[in-house]
N, C-alpha and C positions, 0 to 999 in steps of 0.2 A: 504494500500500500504506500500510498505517495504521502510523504509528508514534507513538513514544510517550515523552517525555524522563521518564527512572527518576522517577518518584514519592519522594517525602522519606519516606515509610509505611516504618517498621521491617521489613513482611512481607517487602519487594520484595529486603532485603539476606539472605532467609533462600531466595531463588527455586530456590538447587539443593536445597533437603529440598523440594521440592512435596508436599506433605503426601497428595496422589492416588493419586502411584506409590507413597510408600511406603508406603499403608494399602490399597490397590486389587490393586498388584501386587508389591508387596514388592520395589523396583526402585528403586535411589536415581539421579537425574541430577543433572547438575550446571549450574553455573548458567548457560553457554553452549549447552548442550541443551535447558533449560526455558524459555531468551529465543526461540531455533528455534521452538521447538513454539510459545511464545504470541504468538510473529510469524506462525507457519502458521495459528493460531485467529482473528486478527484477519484476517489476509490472507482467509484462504476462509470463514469466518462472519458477520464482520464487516458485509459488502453485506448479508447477509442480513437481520440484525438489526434493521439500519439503516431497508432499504427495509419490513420491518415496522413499525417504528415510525413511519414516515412514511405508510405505510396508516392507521395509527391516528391519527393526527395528524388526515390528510385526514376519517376517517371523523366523529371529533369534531367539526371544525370544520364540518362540513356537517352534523349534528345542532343545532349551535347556528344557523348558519344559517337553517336551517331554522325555527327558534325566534323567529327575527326578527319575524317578524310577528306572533306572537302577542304578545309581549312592546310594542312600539312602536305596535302595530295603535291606531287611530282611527277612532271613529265616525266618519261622514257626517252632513253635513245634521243638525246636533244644533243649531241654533243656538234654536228654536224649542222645543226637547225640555228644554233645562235649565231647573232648578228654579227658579232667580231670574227668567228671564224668563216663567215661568208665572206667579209670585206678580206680579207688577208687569202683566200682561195684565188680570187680576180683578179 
C-alpha cells in the first residue's frame, strides 16, 4: 500500500475541511476520516493510475523507437555519390 510522509503544503494541515464533502455533500470529516478515505484512494486507485501511466510511458517510448531509424538512418554505398568525389572524378 502507498503511503505517504505529511507533505510540508499548508493544505495537508487543513485535511478535515476536504473542501469535496463540504461543497458536494455538505458533510464535514475530520482529519483521521479524510487520511482513511485518501489511504482507500491510493490503496485501490493508485495501481491503477500507475499501470496507466506506465502504458503511456511504454506506448511513447516505442513511438520514439520507432523513430530510430529514420532519425540515424544512412545511406548505403554513397561513397561514389558525394559531391567532392564527383568534382575530383572530372
Amino acid at each position: 500500500m502507498a503511503r505517504f510522509d505529511k507533505p510540508r503544503h499548508p493544505a495537508y494541515s487543513k485535511l478535515g475541511e476536504v473542501q469535496y464533502f463540504q461543497e458536494s455533500i455538505e458533510e464535514r470529516i475530520g482529519n483521521l476520516a479524510a487520511e482513511g478515505l485518501l489511504n482507500y484512494f491510493l490503496e485501490e486507485l493508485g495501481p491503477i493510475v500507475y499501470n496507466k501511466a506506465v502504458a503511456d510511458v511504454q506506448d511513447r517510448l516505442q513511438a520514439c523507437i520507432m523513430e530510430v531509424d529514420i532519425e540515424v538512418h544512412e545511406d548505403e554505398l554513397q561513397y561514389w555519390r558525394k559531391p567532392e568525389r564527383q568534382k575530383k572524378s572530372t
